[in-house]
mmCIF entry with sequence, helices, sheets and N, C-alpha, C, O atoms, coordinates in Angstrom:
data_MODEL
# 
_entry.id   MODEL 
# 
_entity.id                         1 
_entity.type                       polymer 
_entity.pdbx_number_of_molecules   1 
# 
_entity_poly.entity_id                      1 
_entity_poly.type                           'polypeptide(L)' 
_entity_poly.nstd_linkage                   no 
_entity_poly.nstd_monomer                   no 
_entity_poly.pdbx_seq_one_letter_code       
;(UNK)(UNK)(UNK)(UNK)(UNK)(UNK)(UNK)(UNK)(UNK)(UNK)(UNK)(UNK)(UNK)(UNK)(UNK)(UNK)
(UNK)(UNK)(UNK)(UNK)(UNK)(UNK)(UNK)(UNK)(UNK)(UNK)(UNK)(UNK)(UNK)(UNK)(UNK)(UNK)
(UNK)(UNK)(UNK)(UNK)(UNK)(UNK)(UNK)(UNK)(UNK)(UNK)(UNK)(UNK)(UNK)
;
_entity_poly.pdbx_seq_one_letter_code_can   XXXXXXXXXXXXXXXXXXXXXXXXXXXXXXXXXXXXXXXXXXXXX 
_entity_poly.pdbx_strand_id                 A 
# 
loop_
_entity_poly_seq.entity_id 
_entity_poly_seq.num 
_entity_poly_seq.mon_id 
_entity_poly_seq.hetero 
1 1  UNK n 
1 2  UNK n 
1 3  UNK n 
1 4  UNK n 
1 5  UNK n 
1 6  UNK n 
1 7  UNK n 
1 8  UNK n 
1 9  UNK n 
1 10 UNK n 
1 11 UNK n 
1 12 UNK n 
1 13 UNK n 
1 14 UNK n 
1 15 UNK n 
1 16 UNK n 
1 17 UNK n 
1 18 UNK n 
1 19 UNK n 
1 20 UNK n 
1 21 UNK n 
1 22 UNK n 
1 23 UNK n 
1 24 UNK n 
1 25 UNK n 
1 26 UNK n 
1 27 UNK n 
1 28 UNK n 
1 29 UNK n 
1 30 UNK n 
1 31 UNK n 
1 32 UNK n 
1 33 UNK n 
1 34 UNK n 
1 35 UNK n 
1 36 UNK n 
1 37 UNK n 
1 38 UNK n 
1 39 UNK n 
1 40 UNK n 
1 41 UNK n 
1 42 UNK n 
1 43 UNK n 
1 44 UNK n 
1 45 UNK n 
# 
_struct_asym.id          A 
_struct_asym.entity_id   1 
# 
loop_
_struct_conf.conf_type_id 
_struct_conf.id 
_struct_conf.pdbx_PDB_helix_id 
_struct_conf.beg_label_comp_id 
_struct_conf.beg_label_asym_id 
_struct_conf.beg_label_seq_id 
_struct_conf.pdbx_beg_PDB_ins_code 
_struct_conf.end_label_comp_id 
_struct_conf.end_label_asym_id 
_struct_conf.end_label_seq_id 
_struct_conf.pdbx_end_PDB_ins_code 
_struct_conf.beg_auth_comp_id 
_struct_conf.beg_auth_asym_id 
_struct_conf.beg_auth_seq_id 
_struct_conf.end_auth_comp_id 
_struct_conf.end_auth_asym_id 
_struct_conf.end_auth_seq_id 
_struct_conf.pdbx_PDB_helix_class 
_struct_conf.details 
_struct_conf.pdbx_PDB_helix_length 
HELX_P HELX_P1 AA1 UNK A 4  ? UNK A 6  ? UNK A 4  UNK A 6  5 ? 3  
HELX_P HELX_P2 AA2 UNK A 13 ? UNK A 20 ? UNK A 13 UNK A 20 1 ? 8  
HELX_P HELX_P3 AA3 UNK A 26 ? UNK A 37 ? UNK A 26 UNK A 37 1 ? 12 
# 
_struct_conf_type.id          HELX_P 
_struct_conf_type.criteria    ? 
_struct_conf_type.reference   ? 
# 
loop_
_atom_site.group_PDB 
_atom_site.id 
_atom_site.type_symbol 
_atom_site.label_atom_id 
_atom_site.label_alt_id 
_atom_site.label_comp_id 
_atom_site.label_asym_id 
_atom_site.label_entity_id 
_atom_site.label_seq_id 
_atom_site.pdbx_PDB_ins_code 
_atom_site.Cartn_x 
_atom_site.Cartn_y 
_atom_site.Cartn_z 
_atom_site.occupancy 
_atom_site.B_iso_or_equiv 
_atom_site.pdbx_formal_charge 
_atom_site.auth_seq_id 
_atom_site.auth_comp_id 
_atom_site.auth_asym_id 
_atom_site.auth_atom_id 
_atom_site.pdbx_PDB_model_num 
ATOM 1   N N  . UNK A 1 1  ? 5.327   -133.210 -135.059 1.00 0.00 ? 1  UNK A N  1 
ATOM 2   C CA . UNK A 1 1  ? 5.388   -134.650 -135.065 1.00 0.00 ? 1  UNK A CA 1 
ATOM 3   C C  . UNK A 1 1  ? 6.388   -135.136 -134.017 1.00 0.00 ? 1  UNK A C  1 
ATOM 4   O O  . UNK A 1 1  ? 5.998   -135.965 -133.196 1.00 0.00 ? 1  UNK A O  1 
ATOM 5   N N  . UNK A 1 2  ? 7.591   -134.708 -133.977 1.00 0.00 ? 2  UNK A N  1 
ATOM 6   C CA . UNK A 1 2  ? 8.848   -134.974 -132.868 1.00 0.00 ? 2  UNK A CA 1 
ATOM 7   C C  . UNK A 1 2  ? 8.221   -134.836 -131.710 1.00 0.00 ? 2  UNK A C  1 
ATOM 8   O O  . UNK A 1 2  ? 8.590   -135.690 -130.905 1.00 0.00 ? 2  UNK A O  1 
ATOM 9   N N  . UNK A 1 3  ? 7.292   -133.988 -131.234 1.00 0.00 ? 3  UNK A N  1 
ATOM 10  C CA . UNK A 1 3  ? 6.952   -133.367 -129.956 1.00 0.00 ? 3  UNK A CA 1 
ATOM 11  C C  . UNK A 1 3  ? 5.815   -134.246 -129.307 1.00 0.00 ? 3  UNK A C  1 
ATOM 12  O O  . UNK A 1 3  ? 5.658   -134.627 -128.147 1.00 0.00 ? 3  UNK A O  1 
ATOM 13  N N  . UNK A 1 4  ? 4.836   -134.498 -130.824 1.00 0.00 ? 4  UNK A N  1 
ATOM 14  C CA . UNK A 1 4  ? 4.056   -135.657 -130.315 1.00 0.00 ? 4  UNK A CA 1 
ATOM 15  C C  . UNK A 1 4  ? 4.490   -136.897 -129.802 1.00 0.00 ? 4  UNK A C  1 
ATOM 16  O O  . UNK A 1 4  ? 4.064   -137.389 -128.757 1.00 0.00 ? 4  UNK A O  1 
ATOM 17  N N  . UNK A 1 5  ? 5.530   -137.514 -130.708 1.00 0.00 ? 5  UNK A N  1 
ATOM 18  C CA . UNK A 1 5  ? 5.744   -138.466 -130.389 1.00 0.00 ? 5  UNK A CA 1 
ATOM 19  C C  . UNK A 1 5  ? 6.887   -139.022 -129.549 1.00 0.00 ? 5  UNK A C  1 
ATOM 20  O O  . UNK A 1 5  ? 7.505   -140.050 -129.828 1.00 0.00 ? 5  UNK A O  1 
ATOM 21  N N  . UNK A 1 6  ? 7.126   -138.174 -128.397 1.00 0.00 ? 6  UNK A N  1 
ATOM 22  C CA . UNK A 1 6  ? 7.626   -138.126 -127.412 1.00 0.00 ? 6  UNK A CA 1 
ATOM 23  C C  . UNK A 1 6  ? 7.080   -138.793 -126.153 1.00 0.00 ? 6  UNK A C  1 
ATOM 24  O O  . UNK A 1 6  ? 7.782   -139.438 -125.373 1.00 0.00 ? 6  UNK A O  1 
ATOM 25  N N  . UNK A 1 7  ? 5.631   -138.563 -126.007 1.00 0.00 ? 7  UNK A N  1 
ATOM 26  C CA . UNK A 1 7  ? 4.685   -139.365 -125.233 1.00 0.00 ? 7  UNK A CA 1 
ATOM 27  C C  . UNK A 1 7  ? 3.675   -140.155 -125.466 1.00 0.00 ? 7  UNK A C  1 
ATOM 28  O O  . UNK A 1 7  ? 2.663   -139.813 -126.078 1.00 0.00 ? 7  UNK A O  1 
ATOM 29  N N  . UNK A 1 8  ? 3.847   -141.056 -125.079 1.00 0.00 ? 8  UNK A N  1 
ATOM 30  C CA . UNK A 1 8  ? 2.869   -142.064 -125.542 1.00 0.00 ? 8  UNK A CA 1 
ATOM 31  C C  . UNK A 1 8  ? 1.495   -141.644 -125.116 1.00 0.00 ? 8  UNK A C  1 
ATOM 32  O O  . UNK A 1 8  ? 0.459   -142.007 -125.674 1.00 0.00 ? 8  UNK A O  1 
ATOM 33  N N  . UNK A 1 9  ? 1.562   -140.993 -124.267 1.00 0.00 ? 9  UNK A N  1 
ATOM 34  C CA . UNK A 1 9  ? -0.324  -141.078 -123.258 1.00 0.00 ? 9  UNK A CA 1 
ATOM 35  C C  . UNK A 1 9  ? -0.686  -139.740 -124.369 1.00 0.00 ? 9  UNK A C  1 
ATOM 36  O O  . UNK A 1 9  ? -1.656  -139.019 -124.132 1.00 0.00 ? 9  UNK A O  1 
ATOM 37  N N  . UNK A 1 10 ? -0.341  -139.648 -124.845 1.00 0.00 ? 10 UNK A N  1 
ATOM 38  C CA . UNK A 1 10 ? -0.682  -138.235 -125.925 1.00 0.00 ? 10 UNK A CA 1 
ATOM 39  C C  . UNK A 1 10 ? -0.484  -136.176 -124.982 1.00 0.00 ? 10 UNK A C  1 
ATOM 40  O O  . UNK A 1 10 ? 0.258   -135.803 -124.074 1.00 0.00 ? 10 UNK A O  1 
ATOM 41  N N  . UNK A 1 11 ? -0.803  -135.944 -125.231 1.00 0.00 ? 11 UNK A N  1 
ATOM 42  C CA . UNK A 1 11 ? -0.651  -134.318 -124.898 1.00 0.00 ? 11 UNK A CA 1 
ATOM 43  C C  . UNK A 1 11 ? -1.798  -133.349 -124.993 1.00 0.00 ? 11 UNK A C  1 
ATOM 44  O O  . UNK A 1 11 ? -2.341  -133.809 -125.997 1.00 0.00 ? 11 UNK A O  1 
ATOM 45  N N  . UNK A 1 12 ? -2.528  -132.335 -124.640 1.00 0.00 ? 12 UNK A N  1 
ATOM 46  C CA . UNK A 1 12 ? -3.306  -131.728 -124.300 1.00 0.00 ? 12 UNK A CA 1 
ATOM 47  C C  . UNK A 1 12 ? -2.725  -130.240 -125.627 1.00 0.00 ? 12 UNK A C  1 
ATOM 48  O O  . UNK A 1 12 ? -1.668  -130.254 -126.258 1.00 0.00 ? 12 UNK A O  1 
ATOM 49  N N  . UNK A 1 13 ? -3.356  -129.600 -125.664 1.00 0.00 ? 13 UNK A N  1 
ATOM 50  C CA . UNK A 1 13 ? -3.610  -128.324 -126.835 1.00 0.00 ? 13 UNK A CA 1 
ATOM 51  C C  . UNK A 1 13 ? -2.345  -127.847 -126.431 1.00 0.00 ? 13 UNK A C  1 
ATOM 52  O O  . UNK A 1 13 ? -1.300  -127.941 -127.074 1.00 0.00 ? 13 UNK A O  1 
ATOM 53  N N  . UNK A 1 14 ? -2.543  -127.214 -125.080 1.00 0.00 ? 14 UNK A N  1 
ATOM 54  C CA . UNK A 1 14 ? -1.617  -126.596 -124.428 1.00 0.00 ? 14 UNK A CA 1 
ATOM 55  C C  . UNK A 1 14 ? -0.356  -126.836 -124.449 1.00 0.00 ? 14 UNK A C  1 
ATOM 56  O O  . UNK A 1 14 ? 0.492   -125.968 -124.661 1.00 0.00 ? 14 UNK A O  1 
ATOM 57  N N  . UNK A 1 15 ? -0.056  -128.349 -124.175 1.00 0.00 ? 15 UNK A N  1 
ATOM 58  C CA . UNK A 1 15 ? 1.157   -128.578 -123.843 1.00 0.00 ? 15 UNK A CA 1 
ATOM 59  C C  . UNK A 1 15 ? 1.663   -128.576 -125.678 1.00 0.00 ? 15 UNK A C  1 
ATOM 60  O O  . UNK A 1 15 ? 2.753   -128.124 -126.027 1.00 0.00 ? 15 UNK A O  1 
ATOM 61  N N  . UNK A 1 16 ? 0.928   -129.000 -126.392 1.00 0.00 ? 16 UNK A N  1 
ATOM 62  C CA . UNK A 1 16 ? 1.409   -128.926 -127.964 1.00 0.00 ? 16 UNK A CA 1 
ATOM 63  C C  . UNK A 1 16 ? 2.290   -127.673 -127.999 1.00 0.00 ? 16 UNK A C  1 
ATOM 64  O O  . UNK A 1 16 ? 3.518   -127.616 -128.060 1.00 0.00 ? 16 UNK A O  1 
ATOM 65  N N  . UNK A 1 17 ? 1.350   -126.636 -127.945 1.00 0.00 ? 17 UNK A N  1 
ATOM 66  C CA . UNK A 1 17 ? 1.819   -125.215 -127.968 1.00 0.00 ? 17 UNK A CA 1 
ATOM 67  C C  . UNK A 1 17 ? 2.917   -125.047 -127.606 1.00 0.00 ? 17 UNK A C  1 
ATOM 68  O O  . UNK A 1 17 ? 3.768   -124.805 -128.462 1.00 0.00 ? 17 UNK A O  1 
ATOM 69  N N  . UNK A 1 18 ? 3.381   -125.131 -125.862 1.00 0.00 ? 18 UNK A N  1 
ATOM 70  C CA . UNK A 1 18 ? 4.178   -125.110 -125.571 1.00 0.00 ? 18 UNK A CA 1 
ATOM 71  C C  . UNK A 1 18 ? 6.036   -125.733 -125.284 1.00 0.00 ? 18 UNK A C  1 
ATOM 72  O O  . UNK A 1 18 ? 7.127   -125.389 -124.830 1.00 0.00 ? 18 UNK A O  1 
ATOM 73  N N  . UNK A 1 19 ? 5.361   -126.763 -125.894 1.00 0.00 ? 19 UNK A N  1 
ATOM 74  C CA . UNK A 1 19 ? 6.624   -127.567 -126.442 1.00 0.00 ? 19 UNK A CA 1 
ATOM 75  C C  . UNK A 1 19 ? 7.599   -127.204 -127.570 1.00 0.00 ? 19 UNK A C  1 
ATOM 76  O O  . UNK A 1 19 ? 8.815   -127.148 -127.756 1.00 0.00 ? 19 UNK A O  1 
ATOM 77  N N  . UNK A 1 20 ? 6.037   -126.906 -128.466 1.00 0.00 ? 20 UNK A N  1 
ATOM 78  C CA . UNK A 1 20 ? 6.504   -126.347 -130.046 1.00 0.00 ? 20 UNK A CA 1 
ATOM 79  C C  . UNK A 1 20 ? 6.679   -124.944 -130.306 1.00 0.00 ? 20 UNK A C  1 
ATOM 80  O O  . UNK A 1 20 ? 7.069   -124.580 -131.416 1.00 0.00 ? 20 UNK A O  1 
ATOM 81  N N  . UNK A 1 21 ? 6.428   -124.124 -129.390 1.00 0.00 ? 21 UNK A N  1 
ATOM 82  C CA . UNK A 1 21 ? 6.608   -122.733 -129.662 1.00 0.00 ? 21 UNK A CA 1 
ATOM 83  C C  . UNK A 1 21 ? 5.438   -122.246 -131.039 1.00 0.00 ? 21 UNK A C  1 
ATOM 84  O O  . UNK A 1 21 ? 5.690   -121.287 -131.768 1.00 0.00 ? 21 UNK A O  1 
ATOM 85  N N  . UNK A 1 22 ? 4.026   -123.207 -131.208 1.00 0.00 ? 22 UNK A N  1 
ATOM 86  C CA . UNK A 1 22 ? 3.146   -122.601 -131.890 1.00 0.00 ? 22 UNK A CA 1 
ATOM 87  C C  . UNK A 1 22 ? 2.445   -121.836 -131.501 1.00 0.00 ? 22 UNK A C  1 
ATOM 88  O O  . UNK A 1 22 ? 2.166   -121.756 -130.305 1.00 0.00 ? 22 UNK A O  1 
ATOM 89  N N  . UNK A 1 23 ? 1.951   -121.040 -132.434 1.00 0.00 ? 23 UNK A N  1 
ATOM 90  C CA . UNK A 1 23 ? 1.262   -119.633 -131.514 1.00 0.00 ? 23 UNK A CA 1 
ATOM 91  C C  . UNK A 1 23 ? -0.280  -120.017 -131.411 1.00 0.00 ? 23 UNK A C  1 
ATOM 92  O O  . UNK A 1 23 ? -0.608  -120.850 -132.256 1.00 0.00 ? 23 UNK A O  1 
ATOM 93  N N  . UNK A 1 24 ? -1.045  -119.699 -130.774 1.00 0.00 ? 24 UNK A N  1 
ATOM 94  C CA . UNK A 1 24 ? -2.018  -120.370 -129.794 1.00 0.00 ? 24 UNK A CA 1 
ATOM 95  C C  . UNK A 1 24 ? -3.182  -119.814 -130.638 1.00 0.00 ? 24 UNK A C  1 
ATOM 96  O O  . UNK A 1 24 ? -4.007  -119.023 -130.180 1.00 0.00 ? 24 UNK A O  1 
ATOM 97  N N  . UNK A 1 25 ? -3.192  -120.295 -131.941 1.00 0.00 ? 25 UNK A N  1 
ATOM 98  C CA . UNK A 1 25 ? -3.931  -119.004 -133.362 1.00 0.00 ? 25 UNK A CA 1 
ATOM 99  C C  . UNK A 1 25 ? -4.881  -120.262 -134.256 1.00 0.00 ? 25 UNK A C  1 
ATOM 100 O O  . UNK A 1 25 ? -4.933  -121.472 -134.036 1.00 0.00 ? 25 UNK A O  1 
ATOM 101 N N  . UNK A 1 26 ? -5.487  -119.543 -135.189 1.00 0.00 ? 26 UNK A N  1 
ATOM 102 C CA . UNK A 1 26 ? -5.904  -120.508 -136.009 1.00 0.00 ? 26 UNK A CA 1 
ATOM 103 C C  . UNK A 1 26 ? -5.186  -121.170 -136.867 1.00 0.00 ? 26 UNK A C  1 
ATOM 104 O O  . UNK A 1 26 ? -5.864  -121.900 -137.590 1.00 0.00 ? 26 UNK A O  1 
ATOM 105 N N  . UNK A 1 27 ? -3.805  -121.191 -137.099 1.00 0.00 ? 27 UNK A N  1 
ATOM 106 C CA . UNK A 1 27 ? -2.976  -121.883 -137.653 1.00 0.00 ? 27 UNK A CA 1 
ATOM 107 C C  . UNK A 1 27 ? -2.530  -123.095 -136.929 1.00 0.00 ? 27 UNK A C  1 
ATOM 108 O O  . UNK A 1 27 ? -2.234  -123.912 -137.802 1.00 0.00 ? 27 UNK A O  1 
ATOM 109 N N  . UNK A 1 28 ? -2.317  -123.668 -135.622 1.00 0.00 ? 28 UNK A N  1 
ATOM 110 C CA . UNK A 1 28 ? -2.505  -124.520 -135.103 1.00 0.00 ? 28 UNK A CA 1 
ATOM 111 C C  . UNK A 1 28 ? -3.866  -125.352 -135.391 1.00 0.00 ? 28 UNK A C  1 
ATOM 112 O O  . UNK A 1 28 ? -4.091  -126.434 -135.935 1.00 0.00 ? 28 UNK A O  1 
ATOM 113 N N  . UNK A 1 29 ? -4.699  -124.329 -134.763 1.00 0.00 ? 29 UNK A N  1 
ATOM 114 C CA . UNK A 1 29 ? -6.029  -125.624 -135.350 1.00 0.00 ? 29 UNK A CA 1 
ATOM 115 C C  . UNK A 1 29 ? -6.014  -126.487 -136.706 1.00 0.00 ? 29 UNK A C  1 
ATOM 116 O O  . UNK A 1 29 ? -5.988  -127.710 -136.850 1.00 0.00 ? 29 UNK A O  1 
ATOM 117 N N  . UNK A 1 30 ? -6.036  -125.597 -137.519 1.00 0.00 ? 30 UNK A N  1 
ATOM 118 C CA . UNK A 1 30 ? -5.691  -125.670 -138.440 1.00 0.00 ? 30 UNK A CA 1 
ATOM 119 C C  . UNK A 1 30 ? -4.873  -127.447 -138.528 1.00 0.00 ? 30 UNK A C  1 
ATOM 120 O O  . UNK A 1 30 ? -5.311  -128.547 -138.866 1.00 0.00 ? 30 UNK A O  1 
ATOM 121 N N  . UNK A 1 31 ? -3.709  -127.025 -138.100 1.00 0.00 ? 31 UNK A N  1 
ATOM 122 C CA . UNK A 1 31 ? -2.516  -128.234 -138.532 1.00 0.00 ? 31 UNK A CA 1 
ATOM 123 C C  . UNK A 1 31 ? -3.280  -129.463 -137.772 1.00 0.00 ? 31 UNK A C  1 
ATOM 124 O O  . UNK A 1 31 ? -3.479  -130.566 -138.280 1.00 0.00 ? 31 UNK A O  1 
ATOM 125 N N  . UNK A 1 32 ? -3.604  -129.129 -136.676 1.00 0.00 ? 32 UNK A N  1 
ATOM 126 C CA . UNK A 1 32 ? -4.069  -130.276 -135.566 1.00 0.00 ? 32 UNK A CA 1 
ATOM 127 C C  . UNK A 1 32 ? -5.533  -131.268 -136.168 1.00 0.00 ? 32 UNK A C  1 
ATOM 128 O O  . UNK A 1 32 ? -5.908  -132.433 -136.040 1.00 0.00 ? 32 UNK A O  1 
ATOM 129 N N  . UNK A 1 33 ? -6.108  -129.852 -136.962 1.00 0.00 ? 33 UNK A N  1 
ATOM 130 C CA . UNK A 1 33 ? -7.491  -130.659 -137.564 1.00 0.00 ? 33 UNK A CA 1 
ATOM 131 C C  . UNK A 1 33 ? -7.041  -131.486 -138.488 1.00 0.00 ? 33 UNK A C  1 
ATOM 132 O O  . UNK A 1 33 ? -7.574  -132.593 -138.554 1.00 0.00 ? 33 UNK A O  1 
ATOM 133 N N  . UNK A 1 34 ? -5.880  -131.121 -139.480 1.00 0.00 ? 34 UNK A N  1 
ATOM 134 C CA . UNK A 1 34 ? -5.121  -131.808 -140.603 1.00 0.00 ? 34 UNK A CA 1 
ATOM 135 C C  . UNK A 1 34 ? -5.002  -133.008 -139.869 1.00 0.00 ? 34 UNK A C  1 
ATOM 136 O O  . UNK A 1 34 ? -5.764  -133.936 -140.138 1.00 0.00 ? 34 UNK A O  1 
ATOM 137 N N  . UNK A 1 35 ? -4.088  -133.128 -138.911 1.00 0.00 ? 35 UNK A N  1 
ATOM 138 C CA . UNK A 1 35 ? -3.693  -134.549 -138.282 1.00 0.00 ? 35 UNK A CA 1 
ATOM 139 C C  . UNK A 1 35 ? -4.748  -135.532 -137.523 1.00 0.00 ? 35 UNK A C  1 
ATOM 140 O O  . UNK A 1 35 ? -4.620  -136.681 -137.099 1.00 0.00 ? 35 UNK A O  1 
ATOM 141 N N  . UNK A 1 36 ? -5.418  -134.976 -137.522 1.00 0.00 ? 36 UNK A N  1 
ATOM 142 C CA . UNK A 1 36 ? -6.943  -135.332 -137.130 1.00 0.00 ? 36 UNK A CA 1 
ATOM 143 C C  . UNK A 1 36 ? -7.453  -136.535 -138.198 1.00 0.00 ? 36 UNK A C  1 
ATOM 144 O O  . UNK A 1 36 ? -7.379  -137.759 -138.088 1.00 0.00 ? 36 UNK A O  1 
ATOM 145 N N  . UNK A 1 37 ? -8.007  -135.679 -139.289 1.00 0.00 ? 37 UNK A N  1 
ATOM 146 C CA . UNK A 1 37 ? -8.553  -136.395 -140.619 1.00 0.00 ? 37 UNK A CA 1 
ATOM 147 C C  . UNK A 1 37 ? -7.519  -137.216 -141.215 1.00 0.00 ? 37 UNK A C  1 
ATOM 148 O O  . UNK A 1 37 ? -7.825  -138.230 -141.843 1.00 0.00 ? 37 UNK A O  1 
ATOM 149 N N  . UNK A 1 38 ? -6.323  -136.853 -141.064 1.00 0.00 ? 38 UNK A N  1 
ATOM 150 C CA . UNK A 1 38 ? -5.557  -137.941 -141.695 1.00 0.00 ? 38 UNK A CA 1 
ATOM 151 C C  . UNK A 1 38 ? -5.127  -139.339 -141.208 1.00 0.00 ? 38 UNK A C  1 
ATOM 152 O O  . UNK A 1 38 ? -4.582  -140.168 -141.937 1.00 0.00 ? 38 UNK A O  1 
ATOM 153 N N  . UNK A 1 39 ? -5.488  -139.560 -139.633 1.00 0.00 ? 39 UNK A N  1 
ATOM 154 C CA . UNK A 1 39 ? -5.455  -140.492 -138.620 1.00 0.00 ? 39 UNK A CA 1 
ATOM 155 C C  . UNK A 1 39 ? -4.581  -140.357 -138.035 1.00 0.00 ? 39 UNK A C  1 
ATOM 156 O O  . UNK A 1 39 ? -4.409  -141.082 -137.055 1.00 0.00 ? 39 UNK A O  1 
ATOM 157 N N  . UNK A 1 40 ? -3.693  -139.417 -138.361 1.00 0.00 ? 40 UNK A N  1 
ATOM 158 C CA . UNK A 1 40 ? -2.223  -139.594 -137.351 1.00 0.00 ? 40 UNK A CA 1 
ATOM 159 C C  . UNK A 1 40 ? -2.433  -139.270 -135.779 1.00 0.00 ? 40 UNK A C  1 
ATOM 160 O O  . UNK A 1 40 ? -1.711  -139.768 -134.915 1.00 0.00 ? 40 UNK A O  1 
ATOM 161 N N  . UNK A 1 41 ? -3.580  -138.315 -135.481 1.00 0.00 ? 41 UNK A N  1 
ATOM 162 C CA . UNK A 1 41 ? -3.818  -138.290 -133.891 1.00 0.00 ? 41 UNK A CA 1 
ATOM 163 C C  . UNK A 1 41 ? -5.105  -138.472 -133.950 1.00 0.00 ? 41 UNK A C  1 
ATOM 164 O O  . UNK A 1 41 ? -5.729  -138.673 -134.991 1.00 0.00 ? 41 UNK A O  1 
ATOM 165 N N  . UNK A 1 42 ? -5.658  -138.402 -132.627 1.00 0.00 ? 42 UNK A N  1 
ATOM 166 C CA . UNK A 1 42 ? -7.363  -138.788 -132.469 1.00 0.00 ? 42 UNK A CA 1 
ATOM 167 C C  . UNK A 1 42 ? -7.849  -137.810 -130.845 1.00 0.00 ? 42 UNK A C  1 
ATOM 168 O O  . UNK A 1 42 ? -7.642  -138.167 -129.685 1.00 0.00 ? 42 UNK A O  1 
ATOM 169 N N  . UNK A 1 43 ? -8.253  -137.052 -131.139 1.00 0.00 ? 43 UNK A N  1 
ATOM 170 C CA . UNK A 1 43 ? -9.185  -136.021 -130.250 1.00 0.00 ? 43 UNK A CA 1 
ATOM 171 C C  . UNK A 1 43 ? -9.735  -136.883 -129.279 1.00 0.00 ? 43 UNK A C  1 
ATOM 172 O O  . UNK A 1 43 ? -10.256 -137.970 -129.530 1.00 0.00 ? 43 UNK A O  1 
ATOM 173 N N  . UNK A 1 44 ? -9.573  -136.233 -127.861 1.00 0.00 ? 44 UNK A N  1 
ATOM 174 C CA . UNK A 1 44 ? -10.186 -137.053 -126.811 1.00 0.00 ? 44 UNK A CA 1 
ATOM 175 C C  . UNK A 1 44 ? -10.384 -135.680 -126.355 1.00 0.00 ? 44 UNK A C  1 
ATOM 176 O O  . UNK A 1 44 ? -9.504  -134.824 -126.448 1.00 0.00 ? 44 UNK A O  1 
ATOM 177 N N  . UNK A 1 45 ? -11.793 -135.429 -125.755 1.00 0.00 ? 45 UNK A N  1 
ATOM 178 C CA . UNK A 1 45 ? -12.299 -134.477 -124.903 1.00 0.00 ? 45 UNK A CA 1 
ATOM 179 C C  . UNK A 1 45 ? -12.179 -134.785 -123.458 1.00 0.00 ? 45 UNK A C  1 
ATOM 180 O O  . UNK A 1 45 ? -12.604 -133.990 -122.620 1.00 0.00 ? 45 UNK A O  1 
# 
């Protein structure tokens, strides 16, 4: 959440990862799909 909301224009998979030191696994997806459905972020391809 801190890492997101650091930039307004939002952040790419990658840079998530690397900010946060998450490991690049299905446990990320995971959290990211969570924040997804709950509205807190919104997927742009």
């Amino acid at each position: 959440m801190e890492t997101l909301s650091k930039k307004a224009k939002g952040l790419t998979r990658s840079e998530i990862i690397d900010d946060t030191g998450l490991p690049n696994a299905g446990s990320t997806t995971r959290i990211l799909n969570e924040l997804e459905e709950s509205g807190f972020i919104r997927k742009y391809f």
